[in-house]
C-alpha positions as CSV (number, residue, x, y, z in Angstrom):
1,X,48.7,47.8,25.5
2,X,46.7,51.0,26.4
3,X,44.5,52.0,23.2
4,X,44.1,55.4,21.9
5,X,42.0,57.4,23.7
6,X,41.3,54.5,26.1
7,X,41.3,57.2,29.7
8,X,40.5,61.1,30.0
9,X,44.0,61.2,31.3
10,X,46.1,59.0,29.8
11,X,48.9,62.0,28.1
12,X,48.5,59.8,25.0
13,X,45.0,61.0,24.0
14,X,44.6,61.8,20.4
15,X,43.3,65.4,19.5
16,X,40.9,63.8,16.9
17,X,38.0,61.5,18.3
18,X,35.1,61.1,16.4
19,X,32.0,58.3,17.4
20,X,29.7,56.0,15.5
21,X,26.6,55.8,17.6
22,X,23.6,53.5,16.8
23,X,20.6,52.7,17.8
24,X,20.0,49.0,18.9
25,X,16.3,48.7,16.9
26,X,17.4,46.3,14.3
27,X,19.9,46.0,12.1
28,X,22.2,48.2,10.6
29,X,21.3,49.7,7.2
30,X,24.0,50.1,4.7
31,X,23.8,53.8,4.8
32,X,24.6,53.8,8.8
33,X,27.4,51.4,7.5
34,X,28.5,54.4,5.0
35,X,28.6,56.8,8.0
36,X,30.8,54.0,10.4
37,X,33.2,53.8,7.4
38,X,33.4,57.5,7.2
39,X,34.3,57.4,10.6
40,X,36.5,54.6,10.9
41,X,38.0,55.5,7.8
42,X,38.9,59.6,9.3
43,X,40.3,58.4,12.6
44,X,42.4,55.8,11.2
45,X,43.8,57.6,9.0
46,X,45.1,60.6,11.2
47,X,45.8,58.5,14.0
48,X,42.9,59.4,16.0
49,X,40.1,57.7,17.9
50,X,36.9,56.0,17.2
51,X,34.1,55.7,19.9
52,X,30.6,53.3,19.5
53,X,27.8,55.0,21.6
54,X,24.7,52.8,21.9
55,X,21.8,55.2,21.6
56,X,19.3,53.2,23.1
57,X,17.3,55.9,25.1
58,X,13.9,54.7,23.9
59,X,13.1,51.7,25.2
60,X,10.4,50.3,23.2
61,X,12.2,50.5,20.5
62,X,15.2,48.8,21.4
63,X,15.5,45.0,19.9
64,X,16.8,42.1,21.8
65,X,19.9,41.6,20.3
66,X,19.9,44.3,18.1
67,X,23.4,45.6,19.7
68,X,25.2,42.4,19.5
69,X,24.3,42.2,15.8
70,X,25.7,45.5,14.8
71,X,28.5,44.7,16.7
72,X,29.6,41.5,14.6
73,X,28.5,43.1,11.3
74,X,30.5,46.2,11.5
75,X,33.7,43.8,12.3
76,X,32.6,41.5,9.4
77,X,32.9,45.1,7.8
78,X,36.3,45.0,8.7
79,X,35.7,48.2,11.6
80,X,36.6,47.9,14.8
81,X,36.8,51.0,17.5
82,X,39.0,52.3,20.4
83,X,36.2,52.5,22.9
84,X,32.8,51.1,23.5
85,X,30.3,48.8,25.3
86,X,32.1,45.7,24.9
87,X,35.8,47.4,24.8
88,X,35.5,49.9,27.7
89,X,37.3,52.9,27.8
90,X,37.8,55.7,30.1
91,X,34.6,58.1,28.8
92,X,32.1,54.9,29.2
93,X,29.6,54.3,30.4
94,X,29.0,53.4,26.4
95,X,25.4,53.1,26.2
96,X,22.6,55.8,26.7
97,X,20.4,54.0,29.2
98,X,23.1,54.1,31.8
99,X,24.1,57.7,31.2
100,X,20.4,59.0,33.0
101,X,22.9,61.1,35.2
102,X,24.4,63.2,32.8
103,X,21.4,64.0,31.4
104,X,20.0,65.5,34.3
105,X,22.9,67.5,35.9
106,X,22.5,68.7,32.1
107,X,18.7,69.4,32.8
108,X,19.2,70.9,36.2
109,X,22.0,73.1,35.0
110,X,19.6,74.5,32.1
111,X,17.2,75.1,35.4
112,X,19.4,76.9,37.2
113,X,19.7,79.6,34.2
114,X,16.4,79.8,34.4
115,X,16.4,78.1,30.7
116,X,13.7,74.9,31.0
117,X,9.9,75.1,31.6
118,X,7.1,72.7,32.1
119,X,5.1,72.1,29.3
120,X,2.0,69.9,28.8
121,X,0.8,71.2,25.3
122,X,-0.6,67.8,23.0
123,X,0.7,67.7,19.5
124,X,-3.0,68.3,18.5
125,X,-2.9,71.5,20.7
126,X,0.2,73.1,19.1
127,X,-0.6,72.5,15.8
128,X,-3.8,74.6,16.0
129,X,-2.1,77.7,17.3
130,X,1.2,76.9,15.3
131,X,2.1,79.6,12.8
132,X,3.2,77.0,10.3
133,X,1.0,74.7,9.2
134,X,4.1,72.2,8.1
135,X,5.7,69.8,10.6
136,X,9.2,69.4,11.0
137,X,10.8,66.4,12.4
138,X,9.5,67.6,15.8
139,X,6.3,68.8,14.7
140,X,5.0,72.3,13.8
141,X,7.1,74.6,15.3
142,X,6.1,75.6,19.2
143,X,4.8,78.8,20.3
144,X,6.0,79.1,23.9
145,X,2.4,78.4,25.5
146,X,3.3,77.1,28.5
147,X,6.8,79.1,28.3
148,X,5.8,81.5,31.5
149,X,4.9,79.3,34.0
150,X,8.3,78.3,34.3
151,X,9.6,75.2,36.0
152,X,6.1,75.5,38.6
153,X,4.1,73.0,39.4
154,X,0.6,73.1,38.4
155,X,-1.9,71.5,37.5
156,X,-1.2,69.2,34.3
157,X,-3.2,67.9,31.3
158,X,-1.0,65.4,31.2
159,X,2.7,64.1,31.9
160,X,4.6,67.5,31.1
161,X,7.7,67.7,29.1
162,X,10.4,70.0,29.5
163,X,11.2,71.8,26.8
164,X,14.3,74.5,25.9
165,X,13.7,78.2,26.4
166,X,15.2,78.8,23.3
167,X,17.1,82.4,23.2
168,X,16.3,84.3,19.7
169,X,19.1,84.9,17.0
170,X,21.0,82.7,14.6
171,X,23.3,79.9,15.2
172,X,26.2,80.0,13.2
173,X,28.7,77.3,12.5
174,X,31.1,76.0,10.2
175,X,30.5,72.3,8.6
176,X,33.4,70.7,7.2
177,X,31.5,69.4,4.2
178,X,28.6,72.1,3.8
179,X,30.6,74.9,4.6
180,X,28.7,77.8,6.8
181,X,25.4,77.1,8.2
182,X,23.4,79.5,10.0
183,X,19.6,79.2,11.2
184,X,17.7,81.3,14.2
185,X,16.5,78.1,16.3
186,X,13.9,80.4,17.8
187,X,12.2,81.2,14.3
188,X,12.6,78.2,13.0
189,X,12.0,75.0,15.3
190,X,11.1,77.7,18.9
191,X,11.3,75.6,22.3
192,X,12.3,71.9,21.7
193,X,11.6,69.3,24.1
194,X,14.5,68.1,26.4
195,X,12.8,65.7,28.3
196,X,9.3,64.2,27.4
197,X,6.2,63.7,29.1
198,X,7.0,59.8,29.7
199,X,10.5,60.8,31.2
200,X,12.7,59.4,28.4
201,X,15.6,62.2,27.5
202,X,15.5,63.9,24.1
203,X,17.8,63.3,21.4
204,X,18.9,66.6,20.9
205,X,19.4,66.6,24.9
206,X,21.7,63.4,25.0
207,X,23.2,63.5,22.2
208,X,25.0,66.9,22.8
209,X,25.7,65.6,26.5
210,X,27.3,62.9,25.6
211,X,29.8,64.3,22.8
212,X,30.9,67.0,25.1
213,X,30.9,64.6,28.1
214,X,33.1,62.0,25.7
215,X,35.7,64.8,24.3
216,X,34.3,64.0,20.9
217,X,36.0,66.4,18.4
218,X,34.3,65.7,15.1
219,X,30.8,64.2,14.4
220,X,30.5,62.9,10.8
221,X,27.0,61.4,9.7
222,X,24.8,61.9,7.2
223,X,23.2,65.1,5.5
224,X,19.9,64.1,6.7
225,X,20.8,65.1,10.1
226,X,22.1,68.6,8.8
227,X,18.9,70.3,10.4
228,X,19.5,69.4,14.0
229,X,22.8,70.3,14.2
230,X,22.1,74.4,14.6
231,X,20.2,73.0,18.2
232,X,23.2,70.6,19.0
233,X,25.2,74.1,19.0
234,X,22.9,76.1,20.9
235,X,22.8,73.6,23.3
236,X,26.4,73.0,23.6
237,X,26.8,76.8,23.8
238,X,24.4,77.1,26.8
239,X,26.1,74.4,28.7
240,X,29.1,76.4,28.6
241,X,31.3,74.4,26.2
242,X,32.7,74.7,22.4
243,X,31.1,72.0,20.3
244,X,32.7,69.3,18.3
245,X,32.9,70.3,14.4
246,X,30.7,68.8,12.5
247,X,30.7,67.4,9.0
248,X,27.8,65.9,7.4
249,X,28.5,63.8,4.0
250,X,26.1,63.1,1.2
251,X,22.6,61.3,2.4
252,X,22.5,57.9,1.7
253,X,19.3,56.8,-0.8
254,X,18.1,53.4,-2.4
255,X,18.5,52.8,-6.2
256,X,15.3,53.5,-6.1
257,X,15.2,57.0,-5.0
258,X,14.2,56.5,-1.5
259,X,16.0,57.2,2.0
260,X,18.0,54.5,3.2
261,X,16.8,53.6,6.7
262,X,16.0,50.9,8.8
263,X,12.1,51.9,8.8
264,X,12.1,52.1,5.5
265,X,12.8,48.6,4.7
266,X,16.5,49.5,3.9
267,X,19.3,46.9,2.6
268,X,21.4,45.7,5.7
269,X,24.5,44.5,6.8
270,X,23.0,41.1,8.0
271,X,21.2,41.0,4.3
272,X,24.2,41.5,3.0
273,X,25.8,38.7,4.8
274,X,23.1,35.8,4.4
275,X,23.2,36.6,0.5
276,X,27.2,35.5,0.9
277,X,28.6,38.8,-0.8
278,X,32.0,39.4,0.6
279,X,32.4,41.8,2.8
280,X,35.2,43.6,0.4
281,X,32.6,43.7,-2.4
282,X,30.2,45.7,0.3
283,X,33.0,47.8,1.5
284,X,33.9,49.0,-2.2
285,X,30.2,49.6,-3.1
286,X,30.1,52.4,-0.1
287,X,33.6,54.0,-0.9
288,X,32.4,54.1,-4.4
289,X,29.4,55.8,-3.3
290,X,31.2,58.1,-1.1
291,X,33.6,58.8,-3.4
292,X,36.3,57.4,-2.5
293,X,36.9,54.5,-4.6
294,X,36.5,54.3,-8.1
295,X,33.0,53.1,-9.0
296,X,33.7,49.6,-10.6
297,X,30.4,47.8,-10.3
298,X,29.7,44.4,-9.2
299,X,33.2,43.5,-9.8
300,X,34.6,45.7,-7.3
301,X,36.2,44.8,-4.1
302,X,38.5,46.6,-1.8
303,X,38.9,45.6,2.5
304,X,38.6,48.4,4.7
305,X,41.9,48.9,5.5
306,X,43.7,49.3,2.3
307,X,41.2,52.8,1.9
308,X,43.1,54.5,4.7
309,X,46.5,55.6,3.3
310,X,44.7,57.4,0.4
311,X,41.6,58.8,2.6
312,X,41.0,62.4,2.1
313,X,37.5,63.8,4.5
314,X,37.5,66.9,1.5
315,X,36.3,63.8,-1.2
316,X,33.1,63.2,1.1
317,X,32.3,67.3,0.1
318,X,31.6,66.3,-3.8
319,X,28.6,64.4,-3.4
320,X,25.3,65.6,-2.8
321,X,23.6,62.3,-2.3
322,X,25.0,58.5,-2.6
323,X,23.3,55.6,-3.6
324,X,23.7,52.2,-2.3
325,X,21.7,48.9,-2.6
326,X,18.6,48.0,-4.3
């Protein structure tokens, strides 16, 4: 039985596919779970297509095991997915550290448009001549120091990066949870890094790559990622193709007011598991959160698959923020 989605040209390819794509450096929070039920939940219910991406581009970060893990608590869940790793399908390969060839026909395409340059600016360095004295989540924003040298070779400091010649005006889009977004990358971020000094790929850079490479038509995740998303269109633009539409739902915080995340010393999946709470019980705690069950407390319990007949994505627009856990 061919699944949906399971080959580029199969005739029987859904128009929706949307991707849950983790990163293998421990175990998965229970707001990443919120975001894999969002998406599991969306493509189930339309008939469409789920994808798992590994993103495991960095690797001293990556845990031993980390993958498997994820893999077996997302099915105690009750998820499963179309495509992936362990499942195959015709957009693989599935995980980030075997996709290096993408990203460089990427990279060299960039080049050719005379878009990338060399750059071997410290942190330390661009923060002294930065115009903002705030960081962002790359750092203060960068001036375009090494921005007319180009793509030569010279004579580096250190490893160079290769960062974005980013082109000035706003980016536009449409969310279909935050409505219309616009930011000029230029002003705001400037020249991003693509590649960095120790080789690894960028984020921003493989992440776009890959959802155009994999047909992904919507990317649901969390408000938190909200800011990169103006790049992820510039980026998509440049490379010649229309990105997927994006939607991010309500960030996911801690009873106690803080983000939800692994480094944070977040509530996981596997947490959740050795404590013997049912996996229904977990389930109805996110859809509450999400709004998409009604919020019944500890006594609530509802499986995965008895959300999708009455899924609706506009619910996911009335929350700001959700909390889960502790």
């Amino acid at each position: 039985m061919t699944r949906p989605g399971s080959s580029p040209s199969s005739g029987t390819e859904p128009p929706f596919r949307t991707r849950f794509a983790p990163s293998p450096t421990g175990d998965l929070h229970l707001g990443s779970a919120a975001c894999a039920l969002v998406n599991w939940l969306w493509a189930r219910s339309i008939g469409g297509a789920l994808v798992l991406r590994v993103e495991d581009l960095d690797p001293p970060r990556v845990r031993a095991g980390a993958e498997a893990r994820q893999c077996e608590d997302l099915r105690w869940l009750g998820l499963d997915w179309d495509e992936g790793p362990d499942v195959g399908g015709g957009y693989g390969p599935y995980r980030q550290s075997e996709r290096s060839h993408h990203y460089e026909q990427a990279l060299e395409e960039l080049e050719r448009r005379g878009l990338t340059y060399y750059c071997d600016c410290s942190r330390a360095e661009i923060a002294r001549v930065a115009s903002a004295p705030h960081e962002g989540e790359e750092g203060p924003r960068y001036p375009g120091t090494c921005r007319a040298f180009g793509m030569k070779r010279r004579s580096f400091k250190r490893s160079p990066a290769i960062r974005l010649a980013v082109p000035p005006g706003e980016i536009a889009f449409d969310d279909a949870l935050q409505g219309h977004v616009a930011e000029d990358v230029a002003e705001v971020v400037g020249d991003f890094v693509l590649r960095r000094g120790d080789g690894v790929f960028a984020y921003q850079l493989a992440v776009v790559v890959d959802d155009l490479a994999m047909d992904i038509r919507c990317v649901a995740r969390g408000a938190d990622l909200l800011a990169s998303t103006a790049r992820q269109v510039l980026l998509s633009r440049l490379l010649g193709k229309k990105p997927p539409r994006y939607a991010h739902h309500a960030m996911v915080m801690a009873a106690s007011g803080g983000r939800m995340a692994k480094r944070a010393g977040g509530l996981s999946l596997r947490d959740e598991r050795q404590a013997g709470v049912a996996p229904q019980v977990v389930v109805a705690r996110l859809a509450a959160a999400l709004g998409l069950f009604p919020d019944q407390g500890d006594s609530g319990a509802v499986a995965a698959h008895e959300l999708v007949p009455d899924f609706q994505a506009a619910r996911l627009a009335n929350r700001k923020t959700m909390t889960v856990g502790p």
